[in-house]
Each structure stands twice: as structure tokens, then as C-alpha cells.
C-alpha positions as CSV (number, residue, x, y, z in Angstrom):
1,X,0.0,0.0,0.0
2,X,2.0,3.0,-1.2
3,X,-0.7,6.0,-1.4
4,X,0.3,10.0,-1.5
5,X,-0.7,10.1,2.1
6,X,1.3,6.9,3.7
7,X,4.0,8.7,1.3
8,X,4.0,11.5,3.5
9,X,3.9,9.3,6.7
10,X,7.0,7.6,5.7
11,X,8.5,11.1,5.2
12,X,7.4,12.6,8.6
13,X,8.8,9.0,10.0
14,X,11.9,9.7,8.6
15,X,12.4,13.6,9.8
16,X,11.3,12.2,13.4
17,X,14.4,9.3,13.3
18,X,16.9,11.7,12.2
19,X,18.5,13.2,15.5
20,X,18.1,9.1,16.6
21,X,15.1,9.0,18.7
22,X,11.5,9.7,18.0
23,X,9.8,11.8,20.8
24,X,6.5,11.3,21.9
25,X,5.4,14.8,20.8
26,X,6.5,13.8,16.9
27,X,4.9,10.1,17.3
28,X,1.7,11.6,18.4
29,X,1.9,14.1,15.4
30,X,2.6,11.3,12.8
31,X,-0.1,9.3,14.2
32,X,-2.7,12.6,14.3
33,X,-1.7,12.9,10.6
34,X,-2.8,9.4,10.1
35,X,-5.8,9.3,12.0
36,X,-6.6,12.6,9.1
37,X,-6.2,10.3,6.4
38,X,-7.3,7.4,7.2
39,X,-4.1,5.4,7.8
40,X,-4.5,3.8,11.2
41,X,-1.6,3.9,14.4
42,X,-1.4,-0.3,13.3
43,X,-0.1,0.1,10.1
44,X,1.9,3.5,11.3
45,X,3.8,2.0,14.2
46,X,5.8,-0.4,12.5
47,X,6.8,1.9,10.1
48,X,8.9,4.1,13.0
49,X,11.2,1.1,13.2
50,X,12.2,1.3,9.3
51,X,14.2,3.5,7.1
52,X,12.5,4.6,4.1
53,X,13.2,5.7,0.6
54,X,12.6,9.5,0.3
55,X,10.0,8.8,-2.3
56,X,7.7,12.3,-3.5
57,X,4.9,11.5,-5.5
58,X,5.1,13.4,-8.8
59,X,1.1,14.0,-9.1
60,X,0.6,16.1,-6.3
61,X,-1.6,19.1,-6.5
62,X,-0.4,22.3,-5.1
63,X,-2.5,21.4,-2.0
64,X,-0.9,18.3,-1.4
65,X,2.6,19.9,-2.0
66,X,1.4,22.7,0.7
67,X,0.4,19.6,3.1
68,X,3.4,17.7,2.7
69,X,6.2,20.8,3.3
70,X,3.4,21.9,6.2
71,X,3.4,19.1,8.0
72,X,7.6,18.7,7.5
73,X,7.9,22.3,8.9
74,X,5.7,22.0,11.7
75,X,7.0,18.3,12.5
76,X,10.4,19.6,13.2
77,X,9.6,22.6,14.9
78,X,7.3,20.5,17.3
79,X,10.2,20.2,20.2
80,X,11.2,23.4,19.5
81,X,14.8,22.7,18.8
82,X,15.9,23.2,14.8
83,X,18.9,21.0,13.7
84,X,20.9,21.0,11.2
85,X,20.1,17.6,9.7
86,X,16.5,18.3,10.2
87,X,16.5,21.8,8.1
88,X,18.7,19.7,5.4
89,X,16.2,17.3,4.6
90,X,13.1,19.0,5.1
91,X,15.0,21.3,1.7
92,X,15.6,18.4,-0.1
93,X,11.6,17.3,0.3
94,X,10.6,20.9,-0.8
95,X,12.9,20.8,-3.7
96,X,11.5,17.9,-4.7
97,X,8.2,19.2,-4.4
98,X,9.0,21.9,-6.4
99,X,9.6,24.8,-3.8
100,X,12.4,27.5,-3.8
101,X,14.5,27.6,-1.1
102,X,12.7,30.2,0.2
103,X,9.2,28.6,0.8
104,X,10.9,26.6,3.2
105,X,12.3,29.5,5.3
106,X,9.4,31.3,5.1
107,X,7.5,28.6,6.7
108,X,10.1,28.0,9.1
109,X,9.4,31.7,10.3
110,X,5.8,31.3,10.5
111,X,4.7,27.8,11.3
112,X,4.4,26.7,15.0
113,X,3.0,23.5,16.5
114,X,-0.9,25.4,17.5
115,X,-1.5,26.0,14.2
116,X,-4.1,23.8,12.4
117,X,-3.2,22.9,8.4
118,X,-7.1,23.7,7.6
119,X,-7.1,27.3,9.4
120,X,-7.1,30.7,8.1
121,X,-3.4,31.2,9.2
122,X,-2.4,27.9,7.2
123,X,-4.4,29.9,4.3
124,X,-2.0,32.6,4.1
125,X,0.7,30.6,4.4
126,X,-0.3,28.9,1.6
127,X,-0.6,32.3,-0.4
128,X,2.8,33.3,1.4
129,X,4.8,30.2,-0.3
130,X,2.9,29.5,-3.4
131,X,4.6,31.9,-5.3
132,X,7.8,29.9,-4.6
133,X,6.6,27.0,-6.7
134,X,8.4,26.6,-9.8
């Protein structure tokens, strides 16, 4: 099963492993994520104890790019420490989704953990980085 959505799980999965050790905050994100799309914590869990290919889907729309770098952004901001590996591939994910460089700083600037991807304030960030989609 290898849907847009478990795509993205597998992406969050992989930001959450990369300072070694998944924190509670970021499993409880992934799994909110899930429960969103219909992907339940059964099929999720097992995936935190697997590397996974950095695969992008190529058919996105411009919503489901804004979801996917969303969800990165606000994933590693969640325990409120930025590092370096973390910033490093959350740019390689929004290159591949098309983004400038910027998009993902902007969002970096703006996004926090309270705000809700279907709110007015995850509206104008959408406005704010769309213009960095090549």
C-alpha cells in the first residue's frame, strides 16, 4: 500500500528518526496525521522502526505539496529545537516538491505546533509560499 498520504507518513517517519530518537510529541503528530487520512496507528507503528526511501509523489496538487512541506515544517519545529540535519532534509523534500528555497524559510518563520493545516493562518501561508513554486 503506497498511497500520496502513507508517502508523506513515511517522510514525517523519517524527519522524526533523524536526530536518533523519535519523541512522543513527533509520534503523536505522525499518528494525528494518520488518523486525518485514514491510515490507522497499526499500520503506522511499524513503520517508526524502518528506514524509508525519500519517495515524492510526482502528481501532487499544489495542496498536497502545501500539506506535505506543512506538515515537514511543523513536525520539526514540534520540540522546539531546529537542527541541522532536520533543516537539510526538510530542503531536499521541498525541492522535490517543487519549492524554492525560500518557501521553506518562510515557513520555518511562521509555522508553529498550535497552528491547524485547515485554518485561516495555514491559508495565508499557503498564499505566502505558493509563489515559490516553480
Amino acid at each position: 500500500m503506497s498511497t500520496p498520504k502513507l508517502s508523506q507518513i513515511k517522510l514525517l517517519i523519517n524527519l522524526a528518526r533523524i536526530d536518533g530518537e523519535v519523541a512522543e510529541k513527533e509520534r503523536a503528530y505522525i499518528y494525528t496525521i494518520g488518523k486525518a487520512n485514514d491510515i490507522s496507528e497499526a499500520v503506522i507503528a511499524p513503520l517508526f522502526h524502518q528506514d524509508h526511501a525519500i519517495i515524492v509523489p510526482t502528481q501532487l496538487t499544489q495542496e498536497e505539496k502545501f500539506q506535505y512541506i506543512f506538515s515537514l515544517v511543523q513536525l520539526m519545529k514540534i520540540d522546539e529545537r531546529l537542527y541541522k540535519k532536520e533543516i537539510q532534509y526538510c530542503a531536499r523534500i521541498s525541492a522535490r516538491l517543487g519549492y524554492r528555497q525560500e518557501a521553506l524559510f518562510d515557513l520555518m518563520l511562521h509555522v508553529n505546533a498550535a497552528i491547524s493545516p485547515a485554518s485561516d493562518e495555514a491559508d495565508v501561508l499557503k498564499k505566502l509560499i505558493a509563489k515559490h513554486l516553480q
